[in-house]
C-alpha positions in Angstrom: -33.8 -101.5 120.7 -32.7 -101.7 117.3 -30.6 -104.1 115.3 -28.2 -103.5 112.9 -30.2 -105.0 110.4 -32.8 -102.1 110.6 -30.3 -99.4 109.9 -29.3 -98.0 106.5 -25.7 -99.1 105.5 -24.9 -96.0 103.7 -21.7 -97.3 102.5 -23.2 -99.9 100.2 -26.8 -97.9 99.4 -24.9 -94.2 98.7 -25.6 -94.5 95.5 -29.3 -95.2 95.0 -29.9 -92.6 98.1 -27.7 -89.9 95.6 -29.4 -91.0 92.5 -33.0 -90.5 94.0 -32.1 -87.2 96.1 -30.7 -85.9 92.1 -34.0 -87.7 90.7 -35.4 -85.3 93.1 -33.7 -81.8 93.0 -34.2 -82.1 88.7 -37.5 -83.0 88.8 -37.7 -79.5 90.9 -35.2 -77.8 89.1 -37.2 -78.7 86.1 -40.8 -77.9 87.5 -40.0 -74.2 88.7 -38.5 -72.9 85.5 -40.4 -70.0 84.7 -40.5 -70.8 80.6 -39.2 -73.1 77.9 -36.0 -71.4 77.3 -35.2 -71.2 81.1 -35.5 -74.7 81.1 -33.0 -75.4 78.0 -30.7 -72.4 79.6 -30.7 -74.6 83.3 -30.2 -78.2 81.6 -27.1 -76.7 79.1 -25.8 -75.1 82.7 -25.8 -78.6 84.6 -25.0 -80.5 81.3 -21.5 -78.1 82.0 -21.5 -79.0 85.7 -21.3 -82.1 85.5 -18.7 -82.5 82.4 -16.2 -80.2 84.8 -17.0 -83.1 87.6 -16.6 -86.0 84.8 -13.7 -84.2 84.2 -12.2 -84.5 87.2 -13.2 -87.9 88.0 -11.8 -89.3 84.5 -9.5 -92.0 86.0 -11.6 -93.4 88.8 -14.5 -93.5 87.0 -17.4 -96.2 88.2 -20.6 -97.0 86.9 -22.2 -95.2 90.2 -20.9 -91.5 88.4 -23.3 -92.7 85.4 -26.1 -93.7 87.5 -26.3 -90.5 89.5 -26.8 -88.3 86.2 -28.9 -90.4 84.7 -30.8 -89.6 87.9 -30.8 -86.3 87.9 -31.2 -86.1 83.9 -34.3 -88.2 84.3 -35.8 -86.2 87.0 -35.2 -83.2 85.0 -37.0 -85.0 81.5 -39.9 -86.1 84.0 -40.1 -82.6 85.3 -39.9 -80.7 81.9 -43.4 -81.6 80.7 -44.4 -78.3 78.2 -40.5 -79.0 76.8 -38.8 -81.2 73.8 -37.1 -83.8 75.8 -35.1 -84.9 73.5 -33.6 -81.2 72.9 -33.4 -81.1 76.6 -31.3 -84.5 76.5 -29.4 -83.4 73.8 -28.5 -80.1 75.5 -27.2 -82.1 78.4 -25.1 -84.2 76.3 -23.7 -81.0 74.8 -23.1 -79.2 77.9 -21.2 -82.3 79.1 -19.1 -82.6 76.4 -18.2 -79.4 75.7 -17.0 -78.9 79.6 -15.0 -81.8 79.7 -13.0 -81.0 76.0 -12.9 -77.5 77.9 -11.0 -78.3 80.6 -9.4 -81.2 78.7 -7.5 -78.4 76.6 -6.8 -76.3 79.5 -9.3 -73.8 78.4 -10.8 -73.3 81.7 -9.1 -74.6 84.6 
């Protein structure tokens, strides 16, 4: 019925379909926080998240780990309206690298 030009090949489009699924989950993360402080409490906690995962990807590293947080960090500043986006970048960036010089020292395993 089909062809295989209709389907999806999820092997070469995995990463826009991760980046606008993340896109998705911060810009709902972002819009249920209850207040300000919840939202800079959630961004510093995925900031940390996702400097343990950069962590462990640190020698296979490809430009589609970049693209899919900058999805979700995008989503999240979209979603944050009543907040200071760049505190909430900057968070992010210091959630990041404070996980990944965290485990890079073998503070946290």
């Amino acid at each position: 019925m089909f062809g295989k030009k209709s389907a999806i090949d999820l092997a070469t489009t995995w990463v826009e379909v991760v980046f606008i699924i993340l896109l998705i989950v911060g810009l709902l993360l972002s819009i249920t926080a209850a207040n300000v402080y919840l939202n800079f409490i959630i961004i510093f906690l995925c900031g940390l998240l996702f400097g343990r995962l950069l962590y462990q990807e640190r020698f296979n590293l490809k430009l589609a780990f970049y693209l899919v947080v900058f999805g979700f960090l995008v989503g999240y500043v979209i979603g944050s309206y009543y907040t200071n986006k760049l505190l909430v970048i900057f968070l992010f960036v210091v959630g990041i690298t404070a996980s990944y010089y965290a485990h890079l020292k073998k503070l946290i395993e």
